[in-house]
Every structure is written in C-alpha cells, then in structure tokens.
GUMIZA-580695 format. One record per residue: x, y, z of N, C-alpha, C in turn. Coordinates in steps of 0.001 Angstrom, whole numbers, padded with zeros to 6 digits, always signed. Layout:
N
XYZXYZXYZ
...
# end
This chain:
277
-014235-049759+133614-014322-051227+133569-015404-051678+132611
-016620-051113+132727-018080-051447+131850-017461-051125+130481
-016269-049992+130064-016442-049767+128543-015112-050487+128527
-014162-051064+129085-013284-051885+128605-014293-053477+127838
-015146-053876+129084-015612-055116+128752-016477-054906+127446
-016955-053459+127100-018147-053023+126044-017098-053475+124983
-016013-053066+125003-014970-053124+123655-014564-054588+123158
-013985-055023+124652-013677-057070+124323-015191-057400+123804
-016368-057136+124092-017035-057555+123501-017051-057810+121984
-016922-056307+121930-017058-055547+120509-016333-056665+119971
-015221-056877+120015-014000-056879+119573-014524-058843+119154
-014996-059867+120309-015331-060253+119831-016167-060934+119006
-017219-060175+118870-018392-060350+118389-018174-059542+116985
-017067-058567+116529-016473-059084+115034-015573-060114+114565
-015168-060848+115559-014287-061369+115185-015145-063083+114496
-016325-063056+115387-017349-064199+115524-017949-063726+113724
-018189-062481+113654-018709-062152+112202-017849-062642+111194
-016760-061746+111534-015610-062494+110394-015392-064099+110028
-015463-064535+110725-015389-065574+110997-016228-066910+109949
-017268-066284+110221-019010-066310+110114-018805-066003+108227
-018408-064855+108313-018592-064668+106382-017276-065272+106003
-016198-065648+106546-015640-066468+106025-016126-067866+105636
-016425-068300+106245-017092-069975+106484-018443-069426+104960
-019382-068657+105053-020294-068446+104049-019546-068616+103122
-018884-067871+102681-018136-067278+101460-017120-068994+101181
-016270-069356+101758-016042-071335+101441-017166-072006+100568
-018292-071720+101704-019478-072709+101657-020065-072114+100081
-020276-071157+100205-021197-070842+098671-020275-070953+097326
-018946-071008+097733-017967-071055+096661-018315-072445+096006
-018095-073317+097087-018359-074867+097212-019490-075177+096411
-020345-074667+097050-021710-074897+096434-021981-074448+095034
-021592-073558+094766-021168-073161+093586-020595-073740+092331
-019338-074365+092787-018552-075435+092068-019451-076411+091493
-020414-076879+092771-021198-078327+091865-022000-077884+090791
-022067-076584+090749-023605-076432+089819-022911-076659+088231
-021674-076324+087937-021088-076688+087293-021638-077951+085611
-021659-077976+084596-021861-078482+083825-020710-079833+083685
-020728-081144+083654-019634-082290+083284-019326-081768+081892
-017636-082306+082568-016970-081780+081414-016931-083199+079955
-017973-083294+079317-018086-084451+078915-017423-084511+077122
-017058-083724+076822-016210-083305+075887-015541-082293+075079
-015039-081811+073507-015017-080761+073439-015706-079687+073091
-017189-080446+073031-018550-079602+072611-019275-079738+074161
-019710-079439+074906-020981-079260+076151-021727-078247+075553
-022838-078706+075185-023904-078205+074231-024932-078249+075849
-024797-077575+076836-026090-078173+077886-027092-077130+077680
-026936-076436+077111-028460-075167+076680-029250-076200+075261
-028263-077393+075160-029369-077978+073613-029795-076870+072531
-028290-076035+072244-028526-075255+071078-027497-075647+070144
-026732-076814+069332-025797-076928+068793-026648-078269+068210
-026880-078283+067237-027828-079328+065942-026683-080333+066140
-026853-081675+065983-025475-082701+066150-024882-082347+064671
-024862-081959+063358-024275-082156+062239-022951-081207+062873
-023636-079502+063426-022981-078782+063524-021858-079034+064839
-022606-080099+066332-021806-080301+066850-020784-081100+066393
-020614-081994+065460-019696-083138+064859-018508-082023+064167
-018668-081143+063656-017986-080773+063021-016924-079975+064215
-017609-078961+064908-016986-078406+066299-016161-079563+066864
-016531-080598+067314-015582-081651+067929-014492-082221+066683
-014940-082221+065661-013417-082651+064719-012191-081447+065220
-013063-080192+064235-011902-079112+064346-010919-079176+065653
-012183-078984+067058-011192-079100+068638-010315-080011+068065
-010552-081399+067879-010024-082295+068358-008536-082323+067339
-008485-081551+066180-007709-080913+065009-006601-080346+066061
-007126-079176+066604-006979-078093+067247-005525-079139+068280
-006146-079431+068936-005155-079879+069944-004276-081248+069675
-004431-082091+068209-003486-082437+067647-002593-082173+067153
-002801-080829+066731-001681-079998+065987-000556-079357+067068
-001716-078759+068016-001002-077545+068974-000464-077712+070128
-001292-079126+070780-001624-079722+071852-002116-078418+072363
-002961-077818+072327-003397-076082+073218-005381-077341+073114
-006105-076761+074401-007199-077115+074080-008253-076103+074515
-009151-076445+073595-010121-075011+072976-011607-075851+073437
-012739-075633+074222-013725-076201+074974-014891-075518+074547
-015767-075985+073843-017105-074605+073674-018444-075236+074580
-018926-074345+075204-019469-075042+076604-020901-073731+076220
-022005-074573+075998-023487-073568+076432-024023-073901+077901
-024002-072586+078521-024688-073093+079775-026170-072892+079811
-027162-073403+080506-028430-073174+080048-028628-071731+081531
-027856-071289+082260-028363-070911+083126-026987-070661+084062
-026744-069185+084617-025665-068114+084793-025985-068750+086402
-027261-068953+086842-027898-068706+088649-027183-067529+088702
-027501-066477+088002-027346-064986+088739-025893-064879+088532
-024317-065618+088262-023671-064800+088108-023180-064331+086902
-022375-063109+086966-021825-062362+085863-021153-063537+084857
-021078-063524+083468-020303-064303+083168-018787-064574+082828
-018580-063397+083299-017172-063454+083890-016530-063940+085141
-017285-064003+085976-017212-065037+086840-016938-066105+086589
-018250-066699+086073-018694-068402+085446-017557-068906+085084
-017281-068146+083950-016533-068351+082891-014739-069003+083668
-014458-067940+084509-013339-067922+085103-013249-068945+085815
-014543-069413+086909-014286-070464+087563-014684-071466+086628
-015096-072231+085709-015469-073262+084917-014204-073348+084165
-013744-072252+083701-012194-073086+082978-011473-073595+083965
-011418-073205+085477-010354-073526+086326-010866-074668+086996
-011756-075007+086890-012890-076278+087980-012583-077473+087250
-012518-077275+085630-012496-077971+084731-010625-078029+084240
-010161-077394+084610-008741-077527+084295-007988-077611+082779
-008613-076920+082278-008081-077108+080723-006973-076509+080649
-006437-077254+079661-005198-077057+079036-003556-077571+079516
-002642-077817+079360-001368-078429+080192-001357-077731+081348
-001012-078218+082295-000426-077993+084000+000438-076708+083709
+001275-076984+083119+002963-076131+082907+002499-075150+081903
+001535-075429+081099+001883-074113+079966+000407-073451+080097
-000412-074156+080935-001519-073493+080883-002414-072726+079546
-002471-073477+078626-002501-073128+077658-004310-073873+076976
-005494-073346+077854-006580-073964+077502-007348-072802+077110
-008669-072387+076837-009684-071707+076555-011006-072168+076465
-011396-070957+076588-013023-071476+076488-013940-070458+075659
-015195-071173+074972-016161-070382+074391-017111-070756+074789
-017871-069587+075576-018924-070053+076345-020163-069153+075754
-021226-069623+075746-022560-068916+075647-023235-069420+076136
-024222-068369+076977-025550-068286+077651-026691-067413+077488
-027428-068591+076050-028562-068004+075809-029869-067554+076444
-029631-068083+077716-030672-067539+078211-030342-065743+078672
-029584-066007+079054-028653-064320+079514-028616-063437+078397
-028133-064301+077373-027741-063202+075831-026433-062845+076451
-025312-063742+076523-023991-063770+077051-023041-064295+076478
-022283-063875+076287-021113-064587+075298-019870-064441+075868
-019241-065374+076369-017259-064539+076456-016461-066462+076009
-015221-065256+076007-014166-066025+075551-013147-066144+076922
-012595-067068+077527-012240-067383+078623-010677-068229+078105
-009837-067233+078569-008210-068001+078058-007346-067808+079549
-006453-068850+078693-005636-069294+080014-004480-068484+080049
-003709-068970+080923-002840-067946+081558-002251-067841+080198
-001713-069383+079924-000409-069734+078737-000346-068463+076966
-001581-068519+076929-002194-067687+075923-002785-066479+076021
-002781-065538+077127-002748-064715+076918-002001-063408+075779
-001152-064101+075561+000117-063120+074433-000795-063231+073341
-001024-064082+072725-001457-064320+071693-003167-064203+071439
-004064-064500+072482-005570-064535+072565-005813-063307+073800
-005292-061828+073385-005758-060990+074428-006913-060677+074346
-007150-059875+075120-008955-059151+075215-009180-058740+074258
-008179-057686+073661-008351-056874+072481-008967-057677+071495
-008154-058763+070935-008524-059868+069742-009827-060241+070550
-010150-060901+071887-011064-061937+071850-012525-060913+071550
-012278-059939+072145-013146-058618+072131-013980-058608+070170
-012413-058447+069556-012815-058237+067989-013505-059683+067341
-013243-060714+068136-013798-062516+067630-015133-062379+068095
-015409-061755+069240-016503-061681+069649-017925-060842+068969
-017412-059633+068626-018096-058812+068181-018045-058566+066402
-017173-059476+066072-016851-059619+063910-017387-060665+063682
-017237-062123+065018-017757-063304+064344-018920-064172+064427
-018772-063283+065977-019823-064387+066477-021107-063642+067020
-021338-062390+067498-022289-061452+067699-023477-060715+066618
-022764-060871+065462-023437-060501+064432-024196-061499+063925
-023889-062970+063896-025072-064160+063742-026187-064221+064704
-025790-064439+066140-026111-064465+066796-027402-063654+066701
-027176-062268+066414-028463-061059+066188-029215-061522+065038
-028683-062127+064168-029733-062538+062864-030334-064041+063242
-030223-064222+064712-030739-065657+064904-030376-066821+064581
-029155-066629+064370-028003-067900+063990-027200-067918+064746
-027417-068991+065846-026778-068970+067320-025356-070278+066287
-025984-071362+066444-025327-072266+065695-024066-072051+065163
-023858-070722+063712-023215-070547+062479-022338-069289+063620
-022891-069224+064446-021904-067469+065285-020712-068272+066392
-021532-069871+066819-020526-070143+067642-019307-071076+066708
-019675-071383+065463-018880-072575+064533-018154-071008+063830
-018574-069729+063901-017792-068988+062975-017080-068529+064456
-017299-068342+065841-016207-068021+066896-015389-069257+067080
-015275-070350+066637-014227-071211+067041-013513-071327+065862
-013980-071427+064782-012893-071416+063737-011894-070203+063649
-012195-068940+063895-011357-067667+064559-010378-068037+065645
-010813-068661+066624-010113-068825+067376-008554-070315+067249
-009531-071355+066199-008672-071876+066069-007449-071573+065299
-008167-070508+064062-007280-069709+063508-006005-069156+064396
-006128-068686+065154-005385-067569+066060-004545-068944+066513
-004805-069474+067162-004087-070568+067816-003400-071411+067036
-003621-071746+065999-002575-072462+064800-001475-071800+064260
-001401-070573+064746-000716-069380+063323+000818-069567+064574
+001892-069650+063632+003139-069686+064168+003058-067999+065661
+003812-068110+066536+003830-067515+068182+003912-066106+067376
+005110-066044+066756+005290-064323+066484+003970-064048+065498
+003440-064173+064529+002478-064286+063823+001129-063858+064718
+001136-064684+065432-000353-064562+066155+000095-063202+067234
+001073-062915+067874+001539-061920+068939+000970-060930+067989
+001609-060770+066841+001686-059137+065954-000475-059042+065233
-000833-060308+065665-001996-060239+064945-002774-059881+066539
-002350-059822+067400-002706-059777+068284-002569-058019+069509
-001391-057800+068809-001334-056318+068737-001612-055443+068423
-002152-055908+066941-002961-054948+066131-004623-054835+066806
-004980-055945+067349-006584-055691+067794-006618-054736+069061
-005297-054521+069880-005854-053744+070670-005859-052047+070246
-005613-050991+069566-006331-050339+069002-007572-050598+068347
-008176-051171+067277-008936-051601+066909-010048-052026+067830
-010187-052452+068863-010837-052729+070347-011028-050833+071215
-009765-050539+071150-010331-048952+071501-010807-047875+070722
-011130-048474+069365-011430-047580+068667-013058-047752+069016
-013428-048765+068760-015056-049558+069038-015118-049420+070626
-014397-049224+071486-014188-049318+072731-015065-047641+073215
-014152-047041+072566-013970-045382+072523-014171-045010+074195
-013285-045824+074832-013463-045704+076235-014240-045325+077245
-014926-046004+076742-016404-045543+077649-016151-046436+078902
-017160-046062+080189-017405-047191+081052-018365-047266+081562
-019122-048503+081796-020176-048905+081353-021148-048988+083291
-022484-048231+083063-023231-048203+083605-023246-049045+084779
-023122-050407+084715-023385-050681+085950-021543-051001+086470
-020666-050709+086146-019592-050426+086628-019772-049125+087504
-020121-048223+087020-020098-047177+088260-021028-047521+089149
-021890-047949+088674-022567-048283+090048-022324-049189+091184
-021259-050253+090711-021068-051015+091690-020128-050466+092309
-018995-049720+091583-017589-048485+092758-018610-047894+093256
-020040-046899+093173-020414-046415+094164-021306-047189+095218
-021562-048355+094926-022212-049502+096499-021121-049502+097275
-019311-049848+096169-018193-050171+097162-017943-048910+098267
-018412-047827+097738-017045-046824+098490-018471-046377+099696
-020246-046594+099328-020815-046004+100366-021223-046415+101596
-021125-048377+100985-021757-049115+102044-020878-050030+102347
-019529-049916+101898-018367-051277+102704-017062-050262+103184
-016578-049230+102168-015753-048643+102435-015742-047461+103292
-017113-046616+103459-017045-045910+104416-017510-046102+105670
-018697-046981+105916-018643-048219+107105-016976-048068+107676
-016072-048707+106871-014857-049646+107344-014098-048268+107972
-014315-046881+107269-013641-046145+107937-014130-045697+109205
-015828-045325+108980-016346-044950+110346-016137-046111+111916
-016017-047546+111620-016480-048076+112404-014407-048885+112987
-013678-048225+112055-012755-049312+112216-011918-049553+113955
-012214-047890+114227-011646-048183+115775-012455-049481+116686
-013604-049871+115836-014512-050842+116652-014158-052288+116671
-013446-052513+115725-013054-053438+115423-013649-054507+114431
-014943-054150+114163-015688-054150+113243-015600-053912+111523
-015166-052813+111222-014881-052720+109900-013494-053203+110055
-012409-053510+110567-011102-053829+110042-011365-055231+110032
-012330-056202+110212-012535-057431+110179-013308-057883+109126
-014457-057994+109763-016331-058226+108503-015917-057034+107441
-015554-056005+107255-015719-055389+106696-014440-055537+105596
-013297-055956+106030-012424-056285+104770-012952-057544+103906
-012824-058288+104903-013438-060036+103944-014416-058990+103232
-015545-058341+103625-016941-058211+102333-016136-057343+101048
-014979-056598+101548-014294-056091+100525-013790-056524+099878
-012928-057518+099982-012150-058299+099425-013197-059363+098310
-013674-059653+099399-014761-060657+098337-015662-059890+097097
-016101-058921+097251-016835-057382+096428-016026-057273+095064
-014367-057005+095488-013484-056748+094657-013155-058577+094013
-013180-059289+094485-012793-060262+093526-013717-060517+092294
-015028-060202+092562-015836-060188+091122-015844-059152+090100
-014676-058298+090653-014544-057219+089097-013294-057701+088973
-013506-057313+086861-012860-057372+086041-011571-058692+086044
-010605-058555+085938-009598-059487+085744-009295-060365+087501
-009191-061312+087024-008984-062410+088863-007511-062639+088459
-006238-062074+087994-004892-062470+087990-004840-062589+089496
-004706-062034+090559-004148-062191+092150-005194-063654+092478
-005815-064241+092004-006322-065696+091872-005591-066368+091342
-004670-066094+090792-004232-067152+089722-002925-068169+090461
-002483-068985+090078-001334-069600+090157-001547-070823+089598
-000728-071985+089783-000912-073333+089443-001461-073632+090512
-002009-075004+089685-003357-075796+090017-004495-074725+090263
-004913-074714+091620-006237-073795+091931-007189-074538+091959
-008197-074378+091335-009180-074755+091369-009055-075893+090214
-007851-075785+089257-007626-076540+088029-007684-077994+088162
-008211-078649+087316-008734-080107+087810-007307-081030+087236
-007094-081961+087803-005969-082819+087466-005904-083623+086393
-005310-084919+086182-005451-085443+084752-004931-085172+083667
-004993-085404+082528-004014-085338+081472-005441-085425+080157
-004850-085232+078994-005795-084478+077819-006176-085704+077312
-006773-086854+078288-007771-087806+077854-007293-088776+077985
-007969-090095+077785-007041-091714+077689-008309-092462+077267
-008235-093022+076534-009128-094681+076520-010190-094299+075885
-010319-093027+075147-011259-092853+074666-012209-091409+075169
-011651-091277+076044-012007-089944+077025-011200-088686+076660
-012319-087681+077221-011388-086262+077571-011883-085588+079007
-010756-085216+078873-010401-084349+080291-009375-083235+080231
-009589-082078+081120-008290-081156+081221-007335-081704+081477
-005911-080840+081083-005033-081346+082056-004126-080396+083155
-005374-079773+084012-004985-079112+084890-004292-077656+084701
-004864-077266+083646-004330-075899+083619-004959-075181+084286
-004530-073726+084344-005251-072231+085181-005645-071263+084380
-006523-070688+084826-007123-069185+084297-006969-067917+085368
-007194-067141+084853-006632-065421+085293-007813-064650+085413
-008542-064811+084508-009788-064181+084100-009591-063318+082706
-008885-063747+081994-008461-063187+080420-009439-063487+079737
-009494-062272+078790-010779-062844+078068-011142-061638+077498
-012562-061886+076789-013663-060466+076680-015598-061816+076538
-016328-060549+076840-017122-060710+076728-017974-059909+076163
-019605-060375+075630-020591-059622+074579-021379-060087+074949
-022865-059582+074350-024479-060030+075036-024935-059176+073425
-025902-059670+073641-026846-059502+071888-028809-059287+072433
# end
C-alpha cells in the first residue's frame, strides 16, 4: 500500500514538473519575442553601424528588390544576441516579423551582431531552392566576412545584400543551377568538419537528459520533465523545419500601405548559414 501511494506520488509530482517547464518554456518564449527589434523598415540599423549615405542606398536597392520580385530582403543589426545562438534569433525574428508573402513565403534576412562577431543569412521557406546554405554559406564568407575582418562592417553588409539581391533577381532556373553549384564549393571550404561545441552539446544531450530519461523512466519522471527538456534541447540545433508551417509566429499584414512597411506574414524553417569574424 505505502509503495503504491510512493508511486501516485511519484507519478504526480512529474506530472506537476512537466507541467511546470511547460508553462517556463511559453513564458520565456514570450518574453523573448518582446526583446525583439521594431520592424521599422528595410534597413534596422539598431547596433548604429550603417552611416545614413550607406543606409539610403540599402533601402533603395530593398525597396528595388521587391518591386521587381515582390520577394522581400530585411537587413537588421542587432546590438545584442541576450545569450542566444544566432540561429535562433535569426529564425525567430524573421518569423515574429513575418516577412515575405503568406503563400509563397518568400522573405529573408541579413542579420549582424557586432557585438557577438555574428553574421547569418536567414531565408524563407519560399526560397530555399534558390538561396540554400551552400550559396548563403559562399555570400557569407566571399562577400561579406572578408570586409568585415579589414574593419569595413558598412561595405561587407552593402557587398552581402547586393549578392543576395543578385541571386534573387536572376530568372528561377538560373538562380537553382547557380545555386547547385555552391553546394560543393561549401564542402570543399566545409571539408566536413564538425565543430567543437556541437559535440559538446550531443554529449550534455545523451549524459544529462537522455540517460536520466532512461534510468528514471519507470518513475515516471523521465518520460515526462525529461522529454519536454529534450525536445526543447533539440529544437535549438541546426535547422527548425518541424517548426515550420504557415503563419506561426509570422506576423500578419501585407508589404506596407500609406507609406509604411511591414511583412506580409511569411514563415521561416531555419534556412540559412551563418559566420563570425
């Protein structure tokens, strides 16, 4: 009788945990969201590293960019990651912000964070064919990484958007086959390595969530608290596609009015590449 009631305990006093890091994990998401930069046009210069001559010119081209293509292209400095990866950031700020059409999902982003020494390229679902890792990988590291190191933050992000607008203007088959070619070219510079603190975070996963979950699961304990921390663990690596769908987090609205801009509710995946200098 004492170890039946020991177990309902058990049983719910994970269930009270689970419960518990669910509600956290909402709440900090939430909280999260606001820290967010306004999406106040197609330059967000909020690190105050983009000279206005050079921002004027960035907002023509965008604004070029998505007259031609209707596709919209966002270059956003954040002054400050608060600790996360910028692949994260990146992923939730295109989707918070909703760029690009609803239906074709077809927005991007160029983000840098100089305080980090962080750079990625953040594309939407719609464009993936055409703006893969491989290419954003080679825009990253041909156009805009190499200024960047000679202290020309400015001339690295006006030489990564003109690349990119490049890519995005060039007729579908055109840009696909230019886009095929970078992924060799990406594994050649790649030479498949994997990178330091990647193993280290598979070995936090498998010593302190995954073997927990096996030792403890008859308890009821790891098949509860212990999946959510997994689940949540695994959503900050590499690609967020099983995040993805329409809307999401994607903000509503349409590609401006009255003088304004705004997304228009597109989604992100977590496509992309990223660099640091």
């Amino acid at each position: 009788m004492l170890g039946t009631a020991r177990r309902a305990s058990a049983r719910h006093l994970a269930k009270a945990l689970a419960a518990l890091a669910c509600a956290w994990l909402l709440l900090s998401q939430h909280a999260y969201a606001q820290t967010f930069p306004q999406l106040t046009g197609r330059v967000v210069d909020a690190a105050n590293i983009i000279p206005a001559d050079v921002k004027a010119r960035l907002e023509q081209k965008l604004a070029g960019l998505e007259q031609q293509s209707q596709r919209q292209l966002v270059v956003a400095t954040i002054p400050d990651l608060q600790g996360y990866d910028i692949e994260d950031y990146g992923y939730r700020l295109g989707r918070a912000w909703g760029l690009g059409d609803k239906r074709r999902n077809d927005g991007a982003l160029l983000i840098v964070a100089p305080h980090e020494h962080k750079v990625r390229i953040e594309v939407g679902y719609g464009l993936e064919g055409i703006l893969t890792d491989g290419l954003s990988f080679l825009i990253i590291n041909q156009d805009i990484l190499p200024r960047f190191k000679a202290g020309d933050m400015p001339g690295g992000i006006e030489a990564g958007t003109d690349a990119l607008i490049k890519q995005l203007t060039l007729p579908d088959d055109q840009a696909r086959q230019i886009a095929a070619q970078a992924k060799p070219q990406r594994a050649a510079q790649d030479n498949g390595s994997v990178g330091l603190s990647t193993i280290v975070w598979l070995a936090f996963l498998f010593f302190f969530i995954l073997l927990p979950m096996l030792r403890h699961r008859r308890s009821g304990f790891g098949g509860a608290l212990g999946q959510v921390m997994l689940w949540n663990a695994l959503g900050g690596m590499g690609r967020r596609d099983s995040w993805g769908g329409g809307g999401g987090l994607g903000g509503g609205g349409g590609f401006g009015g009255g003088g304004g801009f705004s997304g228009g509710g597109g989604s992100f995946g977590g496509g992309g590449a990223s660099g640091s200098w």
